[in-house]
C-alpha positions as CSV (number, residue, x, y, z in Angstrom):
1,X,0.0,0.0,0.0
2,X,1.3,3.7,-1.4
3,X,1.5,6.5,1.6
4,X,-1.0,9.2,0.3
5,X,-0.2,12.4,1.2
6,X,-2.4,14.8,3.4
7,X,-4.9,16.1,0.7
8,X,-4.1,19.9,1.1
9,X,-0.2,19.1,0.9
10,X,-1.2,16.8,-2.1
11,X,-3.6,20.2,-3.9
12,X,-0.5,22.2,-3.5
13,X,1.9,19.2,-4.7
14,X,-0.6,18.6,-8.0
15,X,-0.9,22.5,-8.5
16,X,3.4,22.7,-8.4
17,X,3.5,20.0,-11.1
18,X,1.5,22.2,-13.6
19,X,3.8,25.3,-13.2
20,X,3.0,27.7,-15.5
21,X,-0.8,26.6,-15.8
22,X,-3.6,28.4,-13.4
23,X,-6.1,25.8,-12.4
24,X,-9.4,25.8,-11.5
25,X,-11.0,23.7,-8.2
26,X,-13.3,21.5,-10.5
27,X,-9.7,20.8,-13.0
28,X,-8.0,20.1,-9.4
29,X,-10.8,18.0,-8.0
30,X,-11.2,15.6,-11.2
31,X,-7.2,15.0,-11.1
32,X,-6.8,13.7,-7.8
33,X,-10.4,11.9,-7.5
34,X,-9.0,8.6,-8.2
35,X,-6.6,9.2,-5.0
36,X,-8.7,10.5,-2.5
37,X,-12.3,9.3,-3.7
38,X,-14.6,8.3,-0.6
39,X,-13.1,10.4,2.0
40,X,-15.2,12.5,4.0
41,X,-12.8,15.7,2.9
42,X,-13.2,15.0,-0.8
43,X,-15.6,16.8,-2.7
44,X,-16.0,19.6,-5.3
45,X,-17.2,22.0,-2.8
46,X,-15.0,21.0,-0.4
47,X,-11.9,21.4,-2.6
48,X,-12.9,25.0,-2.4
49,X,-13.0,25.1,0.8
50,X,-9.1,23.6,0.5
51,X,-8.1,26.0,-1.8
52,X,-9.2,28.9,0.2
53,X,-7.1,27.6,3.2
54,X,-3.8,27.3,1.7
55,X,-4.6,30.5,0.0
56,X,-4.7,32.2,3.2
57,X,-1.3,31.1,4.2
58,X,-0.2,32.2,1.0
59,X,0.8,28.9,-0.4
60,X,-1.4,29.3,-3.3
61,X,-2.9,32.7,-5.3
62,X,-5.8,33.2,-6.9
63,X,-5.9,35.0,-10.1
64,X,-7.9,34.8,-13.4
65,X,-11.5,35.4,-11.8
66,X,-14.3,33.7,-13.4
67,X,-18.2,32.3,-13.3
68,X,-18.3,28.9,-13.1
69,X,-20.8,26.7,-14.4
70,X,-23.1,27.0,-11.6
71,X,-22.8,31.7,-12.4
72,X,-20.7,31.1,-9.0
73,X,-17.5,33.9,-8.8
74,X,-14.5,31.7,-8.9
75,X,-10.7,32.0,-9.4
76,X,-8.1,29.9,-10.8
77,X,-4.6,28.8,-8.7
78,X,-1.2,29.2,-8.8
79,X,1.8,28.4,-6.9
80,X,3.4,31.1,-4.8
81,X,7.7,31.3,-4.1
82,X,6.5,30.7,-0.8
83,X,4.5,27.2,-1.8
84,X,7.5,26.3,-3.9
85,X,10.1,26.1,-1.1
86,X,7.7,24.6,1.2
87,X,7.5,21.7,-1.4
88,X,11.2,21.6,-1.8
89,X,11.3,18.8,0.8
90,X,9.3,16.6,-1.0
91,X,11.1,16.5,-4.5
């Protein structure tokens, strides 16, 4: 059995590997579905939720505004320097 990482150190893991790209929660989401699928924590609203809280700490940045599907406001995500040499113990 694989370790899995936490799923907020995993968002900002998956959103690293796509440097240059801004993602949205719903690209983010679908990507890692397959790993963390049936946990209580996992879910498109949820992921939201996720992003907003390493946004906060200013691991992530939201940029590219937008109205999703649903006419909900909603950004897309990028890495910050700060989220890149907090992941530099994982590579």
């Amino acid at each position: 059995m694989s370790a899995t990482l936490p799923l907020r150190l995993r968002i900002l893991h998956y959103i690293d590997q796509h440097q240059g790209q801004c993602l949205t929660p719903q690209e983010i989401y679908e990507a890692l579905k397959d790993e963390y699928d049936g946990e209580g924590q996992f879910s498109p609203e949820k992921m939201k939720w996720h992003l907003i809280c390493i946004k906060s700490v200013g691991l992530i940045e939201a940029i590219d505004p937008f109205w999703d599907e649903n006419q909900e406001p909603c950004f897309r995500y990028r890495v910050t320097d700060a989220g890149h040499r907090n992941l530099s113990y994982l590579k």
